[in-house]
C-alpha positions, -999 to +999 in steps of 0.1 A: +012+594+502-017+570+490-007+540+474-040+510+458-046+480+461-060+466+428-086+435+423-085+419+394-109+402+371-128+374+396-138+350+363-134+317+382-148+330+417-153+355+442-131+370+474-139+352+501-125+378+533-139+379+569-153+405+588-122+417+600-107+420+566-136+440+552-128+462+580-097+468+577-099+475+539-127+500+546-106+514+567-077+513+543-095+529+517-113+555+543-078+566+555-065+577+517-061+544+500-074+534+468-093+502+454-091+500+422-115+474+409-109+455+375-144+441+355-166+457+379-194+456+365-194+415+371-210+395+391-183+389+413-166+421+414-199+439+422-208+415+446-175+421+466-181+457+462-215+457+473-210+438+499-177+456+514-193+493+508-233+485+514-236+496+475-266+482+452-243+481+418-257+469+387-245+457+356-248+480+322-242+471+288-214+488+272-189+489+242-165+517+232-171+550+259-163+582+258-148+608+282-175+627+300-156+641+331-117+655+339-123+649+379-096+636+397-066+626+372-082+622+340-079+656+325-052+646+299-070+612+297-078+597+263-110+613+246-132+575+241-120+538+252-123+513+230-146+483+233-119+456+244-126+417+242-146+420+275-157+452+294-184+451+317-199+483+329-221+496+359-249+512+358-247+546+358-281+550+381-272+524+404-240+539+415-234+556+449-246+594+446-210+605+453-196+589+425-176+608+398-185+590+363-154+597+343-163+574+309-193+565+297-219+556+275-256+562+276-262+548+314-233+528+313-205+540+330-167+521+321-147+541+345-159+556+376-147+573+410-165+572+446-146+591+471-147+572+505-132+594+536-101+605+524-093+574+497-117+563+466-127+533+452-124+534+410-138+509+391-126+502+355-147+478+330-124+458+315-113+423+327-076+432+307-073+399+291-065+424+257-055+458+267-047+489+242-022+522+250-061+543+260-064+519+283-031+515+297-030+552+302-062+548+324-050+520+343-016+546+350-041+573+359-059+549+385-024+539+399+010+552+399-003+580+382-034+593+408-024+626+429+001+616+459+009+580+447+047+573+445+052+612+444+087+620+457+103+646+468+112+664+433+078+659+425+082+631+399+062+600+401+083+564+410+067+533+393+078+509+421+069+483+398+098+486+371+122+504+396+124+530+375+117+568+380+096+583+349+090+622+343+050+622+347+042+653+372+024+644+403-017+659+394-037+672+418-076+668+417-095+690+391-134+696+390-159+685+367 
């Protein structure tokens, strides 16, 4: 089953990996693992992406977004996200063409999707220093939540985290 890896907010600097790091995440990711990236539309958070994928991501300006696809896991998502004490959003534009924008506003998009071989990078605007339940629900939906993650055998979904087993159904893809 896929499980992520998640980057957080880089406020005070960037990643610093070597070539055979980058590889091996790309592979990661290209085998059915997900990067979920936190701030992304930062300078350092698009700069790692950028760099790791070959992407040209651009910053957006961006406060409170709303839902504009159900791909992937976000069908039962909250309708809008609320403009937290920081979010920082991508460019709509300037994302990969496979990308699956899932919130947005205008040409900014606050959560997005790029499939990558069989795993997917999401990026998510906030840098989480103040959070809200819309946005923790999102967070769940990028993680222990996405399709396959933690999904036993009775089909429930195991938050390895907290140790405990919860009742959320294991989700498969859906279209736009």
């Amino acid at each position: 089953h896929p499980d992520f890896v998640v980057v957080p907010e880089l406020e005070v600097s960037a990643i610093s990996i070597g070539v055979s790091q980058s590889m091996s995440l790309r592979e990661y990711v290209r085998l059915g693992g997900n990067l979920v990236v936190a701030s992304c539309g930062s300078s350092h958070e698009r700069a790692f992406l950028n760099d790791l994928f070959g992407w040209s991501i651009t910053p957006a300006s961006c406060a409170s977004t709303s839902k504009v696809s159900n791909a992937f896991n976000f069908a039962g998502g909250p309708r809008a996200l609320s403009n937290l004490n920081a979010i920082r959003c991508c460019s709509t534009t300037s994302l990969p063409s496979e990308a699956h924008i899932i919130y947005a506003s205008g040409g900014a998009a606050s959560v997005w999707v790029v499939p990558v071989g069989r795993g997917h990078v999401v990026g998510l605007a906030p840098d989480f220093f103040d959070t809200d339940s819309d946005w923790n629900d999102v967070v769940r939906k990028c993680t222990i939540q996405w399709p396959g993650a933690g999904v036993t055998f009775d089909r429930s979904c195991k938050d390895c985290s907290l140790g405990k087993y919860s009742n959320f159904s294991a989700a498969s893809h859906c279209a736009d």
